[in-house]
N, C-alpha and C positions, 0 to 999 in steps of 0.2 A: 710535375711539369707536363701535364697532359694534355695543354692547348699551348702550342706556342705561336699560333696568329697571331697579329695584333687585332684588338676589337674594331679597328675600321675595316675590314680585308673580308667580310663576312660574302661570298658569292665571288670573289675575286683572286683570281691565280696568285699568290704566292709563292716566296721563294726563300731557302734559307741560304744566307750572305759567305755562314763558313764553309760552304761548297763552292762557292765562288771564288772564295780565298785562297783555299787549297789547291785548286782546280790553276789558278794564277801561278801561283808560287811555284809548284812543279813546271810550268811553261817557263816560268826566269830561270829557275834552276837548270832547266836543260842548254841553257845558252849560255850560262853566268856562273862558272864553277867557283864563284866565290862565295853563293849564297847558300848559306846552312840554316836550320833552325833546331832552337836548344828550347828545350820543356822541362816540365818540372813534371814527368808522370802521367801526363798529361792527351799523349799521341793520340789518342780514341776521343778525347771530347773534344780536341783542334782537330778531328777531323784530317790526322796527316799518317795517316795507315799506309793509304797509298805512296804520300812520299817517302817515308823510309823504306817499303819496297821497293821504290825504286831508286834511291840514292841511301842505302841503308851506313854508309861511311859519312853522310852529311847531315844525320839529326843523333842530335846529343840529347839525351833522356839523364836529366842528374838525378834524378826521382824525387822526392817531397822535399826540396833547400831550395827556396826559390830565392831568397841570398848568392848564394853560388852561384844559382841560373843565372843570373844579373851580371853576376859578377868574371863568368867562362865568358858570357857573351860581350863584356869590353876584352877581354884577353883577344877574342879572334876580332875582334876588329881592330883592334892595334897591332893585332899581324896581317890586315888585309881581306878580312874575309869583310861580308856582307850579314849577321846573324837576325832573323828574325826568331825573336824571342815568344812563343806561343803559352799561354796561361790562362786559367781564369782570371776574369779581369781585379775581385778581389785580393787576390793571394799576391798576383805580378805587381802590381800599385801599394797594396796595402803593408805586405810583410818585406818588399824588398826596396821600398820605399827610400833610403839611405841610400844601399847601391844605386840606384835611379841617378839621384843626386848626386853624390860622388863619384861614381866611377862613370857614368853615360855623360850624364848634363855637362858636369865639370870640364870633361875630357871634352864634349863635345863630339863623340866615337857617333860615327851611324850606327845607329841599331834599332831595327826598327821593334820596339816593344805591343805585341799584340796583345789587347785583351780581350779575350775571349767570353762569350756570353757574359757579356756587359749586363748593368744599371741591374732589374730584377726581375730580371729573364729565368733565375735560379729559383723564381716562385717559392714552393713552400720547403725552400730549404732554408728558409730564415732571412736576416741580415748579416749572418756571417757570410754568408756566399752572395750576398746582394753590392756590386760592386757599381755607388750610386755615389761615390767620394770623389772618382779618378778623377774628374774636370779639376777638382776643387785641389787635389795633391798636385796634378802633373801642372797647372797653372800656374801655381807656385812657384815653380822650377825654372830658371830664365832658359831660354830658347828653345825649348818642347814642343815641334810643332805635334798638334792634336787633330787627331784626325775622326768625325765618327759619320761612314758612313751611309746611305739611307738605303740605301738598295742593293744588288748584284751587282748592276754596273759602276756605280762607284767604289764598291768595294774592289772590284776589277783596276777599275782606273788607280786608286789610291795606293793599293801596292806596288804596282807597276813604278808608278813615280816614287817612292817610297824605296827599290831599291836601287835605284840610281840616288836620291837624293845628298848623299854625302851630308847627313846630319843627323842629330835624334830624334826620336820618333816618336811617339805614341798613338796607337789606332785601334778603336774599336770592334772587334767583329764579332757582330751580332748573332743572336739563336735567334731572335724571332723571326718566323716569318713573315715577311715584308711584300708588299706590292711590286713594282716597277715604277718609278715616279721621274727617274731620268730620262730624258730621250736620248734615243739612241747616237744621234749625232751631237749630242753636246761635248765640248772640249775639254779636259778638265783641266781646273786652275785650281793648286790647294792655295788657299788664303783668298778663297774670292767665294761670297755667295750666288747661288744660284736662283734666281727669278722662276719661279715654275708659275706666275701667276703676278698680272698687274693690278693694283686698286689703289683708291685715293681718298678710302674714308680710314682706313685701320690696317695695320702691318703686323701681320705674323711671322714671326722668326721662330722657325724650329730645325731640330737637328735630328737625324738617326731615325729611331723608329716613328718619331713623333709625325716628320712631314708628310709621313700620308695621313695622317688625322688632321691636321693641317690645312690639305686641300679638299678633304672632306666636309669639315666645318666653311672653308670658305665657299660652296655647292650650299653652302643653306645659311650664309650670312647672306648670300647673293639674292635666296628667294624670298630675304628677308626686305630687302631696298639696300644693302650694306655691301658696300664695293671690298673686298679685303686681298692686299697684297702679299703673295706668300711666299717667304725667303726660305731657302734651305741652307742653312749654314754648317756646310759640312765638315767645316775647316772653325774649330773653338779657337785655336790660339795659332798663330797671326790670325787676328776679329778683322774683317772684311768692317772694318770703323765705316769707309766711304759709303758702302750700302746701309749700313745704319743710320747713317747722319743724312741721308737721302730720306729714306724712311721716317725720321724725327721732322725730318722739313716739311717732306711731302704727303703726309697723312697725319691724322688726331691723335693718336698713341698705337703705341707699339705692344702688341702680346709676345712673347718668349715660352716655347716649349721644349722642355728636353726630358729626359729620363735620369735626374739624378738630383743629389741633393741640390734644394735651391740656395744654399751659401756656397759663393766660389765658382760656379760654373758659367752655362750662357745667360742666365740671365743677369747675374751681375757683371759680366763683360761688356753687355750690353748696356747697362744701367749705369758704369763708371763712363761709357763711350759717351753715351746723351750728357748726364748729370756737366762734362766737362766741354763740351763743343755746345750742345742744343738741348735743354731739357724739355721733357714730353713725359706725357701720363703714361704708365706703364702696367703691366700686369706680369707679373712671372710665374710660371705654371712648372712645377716643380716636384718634388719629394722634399716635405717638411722633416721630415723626424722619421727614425728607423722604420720600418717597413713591420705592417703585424705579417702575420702567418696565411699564405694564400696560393693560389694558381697567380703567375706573372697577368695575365689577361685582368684574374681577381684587382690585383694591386696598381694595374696603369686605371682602371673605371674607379678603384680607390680614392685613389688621390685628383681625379677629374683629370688625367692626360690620354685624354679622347677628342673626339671631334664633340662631344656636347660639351666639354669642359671647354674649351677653346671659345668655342661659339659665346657662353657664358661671360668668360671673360672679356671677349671685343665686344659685348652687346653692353657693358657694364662701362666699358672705357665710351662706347660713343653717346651714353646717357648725362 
């Protein structure tokens, strides 16, 4: 894990999200003694060192059950608390999967479920630790809103609402180094995409780490003659439909980028949205099949989830 920029940020400040997160969380926690966060062993790569120094009675370390973890964390919400749930994002999704379902979903308990170095940020530690499913589980699950990030300040903004929200949660938070792609003044609304960019020949929707590659490639669709509009959809499940069906009207086809398996996640949310309102040509830019052995940087230029893989693809849709 010795590059964690992403491949467009090459000359450009960067920032990692789980100091944003944490740096958050501790600000609600000091006003909101209802919010705890329970890990699985975890405290040093969530990045919450700080917080249990300083609320050391308010984070719960169950060590390696992340069953349990899932499972402590409907208990305090069914007595009132607020729990963010901190994990890798494969182990919190993958191994506690059931408790998800049953005891969070079911109950309908706020809790808000973080995952941590998301998609395959875990680079050459395989596909066990490459956590590129979660769209495709927690989708599954009725009323999970999903939440993934692109920057600092949405990751800021998303917790913040996230622990008021009185519901389930699931949220991304990212290792990669990320750009800044949010402006500062924007509002935040989960379930609505973001416009970082207007065009009328081709529509890219991307989420997380993807939309700064995103507005990358649209800097050189543009020098190309290629107008391309670019959504950030940071909010997977309530799908911002209305911006898509905009999108399907108002442009030749749609590109989807995200960091995870392509069965289940944005871009088939996207492609159930059209196929059933407005069909359009499509392209979904994705992870096909398990992840070989690499640096994370290695594995997003792998599989073409870059600004020249993007660009490829709308160059391909407007042909």
């Amino acid at each position: 894990m010795n590059d964690m920029s992403a491949p467009v940020t090459s000359g450009i400040e960067t920032f990692d999200c789980r100091v944003a997160f944490a740096e958050t969380l501790a600000e609600l926690a000091r006003v909101d003694p209802r919010i705890v966060v329970v890990c699985n062993d975890s405290v040093g790569s969530s990045n919450m060192n700080a917080f249990q120094k300083e609320f050391p009675e308010r984070l719960i370390n169950v060590g390696i059950a992340e069953q349990n973890m899932v499972g402590v964390s409907a208990g305090l919400a069914n007595g009132g608390f607020v729990p963010f749930v901190c994990c890798a994002g494969p182990f919190l999704t993958g191994r506690a999967l059931e408790q998800i379902k049953a005891d969070i979903a079911y109950n309908h308990y706020h809790v808000v479920l973080c995952g941590q170095s998301p998609g395959m940020s875990y680079g050459e530690l395989g596909p066990t630790h490459h956590s590129i499913e979660d769209f495709a589980w927690m989708r599954a699950l009725t009323d999970i809103t999903i939440l993934n990030p692109a920057d600092p300040k949405q990751t800021r903004d998303a917790a913040r609402w996230a622990a008021q929200a009185n519901r389930p949660i699931y949220m991304r938070v990212g290792r990669f180094k990320v750009p800044a792609v949010t402006p500062e003044d924007t509002v935040f609304e989960p379930g609505r995409a973001l416009t970082l960019r207007e065009g009328n020949d081709v529509t890219v929707i991307a989420t997380g780490v993807l939309v700064s590659c995103a507005l990358e490639a649209a800097d050189i669709l543009a020098s190309r003659g290629i107008s391309a509009r670019v959504l950030n959809m940071m909010t997977i499940a309530p799908l911002d439909e209305a911006a898509v069906l905009a999108a399907a009207r108002e442009t030749r086809g749609i590109v989807t980028a995200e960091e995870a398996i392509i069965t289940g996640g944005l871009g088939s949310a996207v492609a159930e949205t059209v196929v059933r309102h407005h069909p359009v040509r499509m392209r979904i830019l994705g992870v096909p099949h398990f992840a070989p052995t690499g640096s994370a940087s290695f594995l997003l230029d792998h599989f073409g989830l870059n600004a020249d893989g993007i660009v490829t693809a709308a160059t391909e849709l407007m042909a």
